[in-house]
N, C-alpha and C positions, 0 to 999 in steps of 0.2 A: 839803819832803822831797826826799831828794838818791836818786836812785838806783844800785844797785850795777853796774856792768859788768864787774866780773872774779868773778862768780862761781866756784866750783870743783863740779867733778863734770861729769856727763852728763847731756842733756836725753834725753827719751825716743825724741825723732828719731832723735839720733845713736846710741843704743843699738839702734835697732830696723834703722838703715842698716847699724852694724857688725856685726851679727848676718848681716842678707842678704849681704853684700857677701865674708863667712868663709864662710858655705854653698855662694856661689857658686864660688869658690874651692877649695873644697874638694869641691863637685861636681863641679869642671871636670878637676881635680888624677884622681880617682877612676877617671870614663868616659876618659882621657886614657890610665892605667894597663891598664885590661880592654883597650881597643883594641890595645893594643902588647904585649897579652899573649897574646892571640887572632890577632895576627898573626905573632908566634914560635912560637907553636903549627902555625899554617899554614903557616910557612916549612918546619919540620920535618918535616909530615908530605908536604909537597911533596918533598922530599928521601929518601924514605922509599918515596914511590909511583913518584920516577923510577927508584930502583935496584929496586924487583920490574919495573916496567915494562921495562925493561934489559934484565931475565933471562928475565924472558918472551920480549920479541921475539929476543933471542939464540935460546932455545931454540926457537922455532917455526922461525929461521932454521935450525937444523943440523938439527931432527927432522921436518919436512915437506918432503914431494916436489914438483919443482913439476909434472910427469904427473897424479897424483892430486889434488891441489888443484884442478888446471886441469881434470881431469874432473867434479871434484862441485862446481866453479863453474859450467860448464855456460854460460858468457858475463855469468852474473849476480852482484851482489853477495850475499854471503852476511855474516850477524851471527852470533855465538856467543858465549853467556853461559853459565854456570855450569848453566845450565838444559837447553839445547839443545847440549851438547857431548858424547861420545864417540858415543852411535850416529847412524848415517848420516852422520856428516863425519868427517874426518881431524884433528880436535882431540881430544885426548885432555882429558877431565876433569880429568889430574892438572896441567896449567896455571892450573886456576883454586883453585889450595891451598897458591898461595905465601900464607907466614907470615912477619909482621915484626913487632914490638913486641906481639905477640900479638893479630893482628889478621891473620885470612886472609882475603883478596881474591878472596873470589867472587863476591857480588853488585855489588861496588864496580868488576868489571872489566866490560868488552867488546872484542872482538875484529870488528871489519869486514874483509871481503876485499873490497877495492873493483873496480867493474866492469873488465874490462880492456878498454884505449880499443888502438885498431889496433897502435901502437906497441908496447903490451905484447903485444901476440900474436907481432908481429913479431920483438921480442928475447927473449919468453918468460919474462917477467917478471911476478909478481904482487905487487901493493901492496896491505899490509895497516895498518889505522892499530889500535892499542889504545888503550883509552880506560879512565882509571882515576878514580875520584870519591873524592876526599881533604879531610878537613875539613869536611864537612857536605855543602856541595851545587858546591863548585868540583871542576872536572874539569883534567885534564891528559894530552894525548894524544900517543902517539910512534907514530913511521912505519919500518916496516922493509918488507922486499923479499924475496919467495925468486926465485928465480932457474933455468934449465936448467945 
């Protein structure tokens, strides 16, 4: 009895290897897709949180004094959130109501006046960083200065 070696068709191996080997592929193809989707997503809204962030620290630059800042810093750092702003500090609540893509940046923001080290006393400057949380749990911070 002679046996056959050129069979035709598929064994059940190679059916079950091409099966895995499509899935993987197309699982890879898939998580490959979300990722670069979710990172265009973050791109934008990074782009989105630096211009509120912008206009914020613009605005704190031209509508806070640096007398009264430097009085109700009192040497110490001060935070202010959506929470803790217009009574007893010189931040106005209306900073934390910037609107973009319909999305107001109040809980999403903070504002630190950071401590003044001699140098800032000396040329009477105050350093404040804001900090804005964009895209779930990534932050992004800018530094501005008010000045005498």
């Amino acid at each position: 009895m002679r046996k056959l070696l050129n069979h035709k068709g598929f064994s059940m191996i190679e059916a079950i290897a091409s099966v895995f080997i499509i899935t993987l592929v197309i699982t890879s193809a898939i998580t490959i897709i979300i990722n670069i989707r979710n990172q265009t997503l973050a791109a934008n809204e990074k782009i989105v949180a630096t211009q509120v962030g912008t206009l914020i620290r613009d605005d704190l630059i031209q509508t806070l004094d640096y007398a009264t800042v430097s009085t109700w810093m009192n040497g110490t750092s001060k935070t202010v959130t959506s929470t803790t702003c217009g009574v007893g500090t010189p931040v106005s609540c209306s900073f934390f109501q910037y609107t973009s893509n319909n999305l107001i940046y109040d809980e999403e923001l903070i504002i630190t006046f950071l401590t003044p080290t001699a140098d800032d006393n000396n040329y009477q400057v105050i350093h404040f960083a804001i900090t804005i949380v964009y895209y779930q749990t990534r932050e992004l911070e800018l530094v501005g200065m008010i000045y005498e």
